[in-house]
C-alpha positions in Angstrom: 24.8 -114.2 6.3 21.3 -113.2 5.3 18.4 -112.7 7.0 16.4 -115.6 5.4 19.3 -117.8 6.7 19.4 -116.0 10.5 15.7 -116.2 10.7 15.9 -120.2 9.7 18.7 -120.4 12.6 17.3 -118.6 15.3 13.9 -120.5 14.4 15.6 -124.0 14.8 17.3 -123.0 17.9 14.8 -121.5 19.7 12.6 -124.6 19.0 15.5 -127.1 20.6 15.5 -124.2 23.6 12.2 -124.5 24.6 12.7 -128.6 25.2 16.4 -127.9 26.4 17.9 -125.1 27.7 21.1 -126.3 26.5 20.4 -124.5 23.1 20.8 -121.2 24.6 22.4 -119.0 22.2 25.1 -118.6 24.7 25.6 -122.4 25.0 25.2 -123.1 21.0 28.0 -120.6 20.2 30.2 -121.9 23.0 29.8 -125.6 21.3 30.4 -124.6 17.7 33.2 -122.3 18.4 32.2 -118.6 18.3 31.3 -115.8 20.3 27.7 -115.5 21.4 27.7 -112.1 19.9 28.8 -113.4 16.5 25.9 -115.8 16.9 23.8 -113.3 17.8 24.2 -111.2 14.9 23.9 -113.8 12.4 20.4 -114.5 13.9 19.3 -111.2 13.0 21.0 -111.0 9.6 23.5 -109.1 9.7 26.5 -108.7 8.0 28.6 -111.7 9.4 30.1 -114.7 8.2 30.8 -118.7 9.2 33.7 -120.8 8.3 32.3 -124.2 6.3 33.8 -125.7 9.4 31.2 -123.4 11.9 28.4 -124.1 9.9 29.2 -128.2 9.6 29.4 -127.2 13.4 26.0 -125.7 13.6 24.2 -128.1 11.2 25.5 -130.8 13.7 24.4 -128.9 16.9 20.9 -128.0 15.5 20.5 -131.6 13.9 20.1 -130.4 10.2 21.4 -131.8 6.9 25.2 -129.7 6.5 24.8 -129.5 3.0 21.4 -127.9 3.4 22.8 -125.0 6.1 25.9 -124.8 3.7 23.8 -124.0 0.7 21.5 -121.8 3.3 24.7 -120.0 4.3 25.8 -119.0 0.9 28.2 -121.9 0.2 28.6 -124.8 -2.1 29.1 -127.7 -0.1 32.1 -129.8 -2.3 29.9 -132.9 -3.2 27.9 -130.3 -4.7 30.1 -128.6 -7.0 31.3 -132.1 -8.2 28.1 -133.1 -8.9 28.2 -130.1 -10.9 31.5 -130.6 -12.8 30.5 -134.3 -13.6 27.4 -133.1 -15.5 27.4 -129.4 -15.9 23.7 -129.8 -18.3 21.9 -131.9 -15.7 23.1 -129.4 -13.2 21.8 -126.1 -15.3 18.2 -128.4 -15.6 17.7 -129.1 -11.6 18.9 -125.0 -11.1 16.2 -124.3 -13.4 13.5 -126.6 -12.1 14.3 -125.0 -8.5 13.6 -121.7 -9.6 11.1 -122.2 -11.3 8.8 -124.8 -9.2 6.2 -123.5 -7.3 6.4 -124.4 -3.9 3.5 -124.7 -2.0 
């Protein structure tokens, strides 16, 4: 996991936290089915890894779109790639537009 994705994680957790102390880190990793260690160190970005089912998991827990945290994580969510397989040009055009859009 990276560090961009850890920081977005912790950020989103900690939020839910302060209304509910049921978004303890030790409580969230209980829920989605990993060591509060393990959650831990993907918080702070380092060198760890989720299962697609752990971050479905954690999407669900946090209340965010899976396919976002799946892309987030380093994954291409399935309806993704066959959105890409059914039009590989249109595909290569919204990569590029994402890269190259400025966000503000």
């Amino acid at each position: 996991m990276s560090k961009l994705f850890g920081d977005y994680i912790r950020e989103k957790r900690e939020a839910l936290r302060r209304e509910d102390p049921e978004y303890s880190i030790r409580r969230v990793a209980l829920r989605i089915g990993i060591h509060h260690s393990y959650l831990s160190k993907i918080e702070r970005g380092e060198p760890a890894s989720l299962s697609e089912k752990r971050v479905l998991a954690l999407a669900e827990e946090l209340g965010e779109n899976p396919e976002l945290l799946m892309v987030m994580s380093g994954r291409v969510p399935e309806s993704l790639r066959r959105a890409v397989f059914s039009d590989p040009e249109w595909a290569v055009q919204v990569l590029e537009r994402i890269k190259t859009e400025k966000r503000s």
